[in-house]
N, C-alpha and C positions, 0 to 999 in steps of 0.2 A: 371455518378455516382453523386447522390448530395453532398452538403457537410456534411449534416446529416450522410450519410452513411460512407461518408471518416471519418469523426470526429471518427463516432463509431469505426469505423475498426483500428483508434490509438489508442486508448482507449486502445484495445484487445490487442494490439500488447503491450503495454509500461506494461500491466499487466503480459501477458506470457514471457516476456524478456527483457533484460538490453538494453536500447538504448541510446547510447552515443551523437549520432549527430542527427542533422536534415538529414544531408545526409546516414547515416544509415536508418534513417527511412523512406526515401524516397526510396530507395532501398529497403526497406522490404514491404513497398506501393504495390511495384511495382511486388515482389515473387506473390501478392495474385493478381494482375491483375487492380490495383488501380493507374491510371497516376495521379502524383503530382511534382508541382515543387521544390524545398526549400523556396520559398517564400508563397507558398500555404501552407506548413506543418510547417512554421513559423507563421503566422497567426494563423492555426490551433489550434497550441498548446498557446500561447497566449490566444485563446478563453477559451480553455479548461483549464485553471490554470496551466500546466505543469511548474512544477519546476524542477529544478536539484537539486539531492541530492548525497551524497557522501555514497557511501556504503565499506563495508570491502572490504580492498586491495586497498582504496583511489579512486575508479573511480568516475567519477562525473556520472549519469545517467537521465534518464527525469523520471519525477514521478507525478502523478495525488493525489494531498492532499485532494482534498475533492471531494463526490460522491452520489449521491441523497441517502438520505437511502434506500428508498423502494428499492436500486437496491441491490440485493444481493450478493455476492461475491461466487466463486464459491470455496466447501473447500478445494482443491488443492494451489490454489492461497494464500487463509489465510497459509497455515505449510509452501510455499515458501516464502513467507515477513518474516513472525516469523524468520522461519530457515536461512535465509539473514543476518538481521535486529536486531534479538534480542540479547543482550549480557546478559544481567541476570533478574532474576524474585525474587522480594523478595513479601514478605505479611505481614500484621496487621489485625487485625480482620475482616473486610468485606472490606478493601481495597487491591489492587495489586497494585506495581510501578515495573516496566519493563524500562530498561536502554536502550540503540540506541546508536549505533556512532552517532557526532554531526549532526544534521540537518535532522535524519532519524523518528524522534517520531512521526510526522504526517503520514505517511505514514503508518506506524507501527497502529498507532489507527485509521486510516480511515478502515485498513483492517479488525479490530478487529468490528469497530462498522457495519461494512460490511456485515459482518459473520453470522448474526443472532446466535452464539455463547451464548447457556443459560446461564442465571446467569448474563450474564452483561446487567446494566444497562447503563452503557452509560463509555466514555473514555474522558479524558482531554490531549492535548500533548502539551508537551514543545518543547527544541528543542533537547535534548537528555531524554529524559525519559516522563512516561507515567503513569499517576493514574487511574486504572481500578477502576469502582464500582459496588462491586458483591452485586447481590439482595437477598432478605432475603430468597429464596429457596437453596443457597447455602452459602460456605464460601467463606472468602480471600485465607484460605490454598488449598480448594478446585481447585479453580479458578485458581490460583497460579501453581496447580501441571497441571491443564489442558495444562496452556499455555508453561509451559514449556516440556512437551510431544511431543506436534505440534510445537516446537520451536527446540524440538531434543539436549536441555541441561539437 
């Protein structure tokens, strides 16, 4: 396997679920038929920007902050971040601010600029909260109500 292909296959994995350790993830390497060491999927993630982020109920997790855009997100994956991640969704005219427990807003708008999700033009994150800017073919309210549907508030 190269490491292109290992890299991708974390990717997938840290998208479809909570991975707490390198040694989790090596183990989960390993369900799909992928040998890796912990110092291989240490590197790994290094290369790949993974961070730790804290999500509700306090676990820390590994998490990918940023992601080419042209790659699209698949929309299962976007209503699972939201529905994680999202604590509330307010609006003002053509803007949205979406709240996050501390450290999760990255995450939270890589998914959303991910998404190809209409209406948004693009996402700004802090480190708990998140300014959406909806385009002139929709609203704030609009936008607003979307992401709190796939957010399940």
């Amino acid at each position: 396997m190269t490491k292109t292909s290992r890299q991708h296959a974390i990717v997938r994995i840290l998208g479809d679920e909570p991975v707490t350790s390198q040694g989790q993830l090596v183990d989960l390497l390993a369900r799909a038929d992928i040998e890796a060491t912990q110092a291989t999927v240490s590197r790994d993630l290094e290369e790949l920007g993974a961070i730790k982020v804290r999500v509700p109920g306090g676990e820390l997790v590994y998490a990918l902050p940023e992601h080419p855009n042209e790659a699209l997100a698949a929309p299962d994956h976007l209503r699972r971040v939201l529905g994680d991640w999202v604590a509330s969704v307010e609006h003002a005219h053509n803007l949205v601010v979406i709240r996050t427990p501390p450290g999760s807003a990255h995450v939270v708008a890589s998914a959303i600029d991910r998404s190809g999700m209409p209406g948004v033009l693009g996402t700004v994150a802090g480190d708990d909260s998140i300014l959406v800017v909806a385009s002139e073919t929709t609203t704030g309210a609009d936008l607003a109500d979307t992401i709190r549907s796939l957010a399940g508030i």
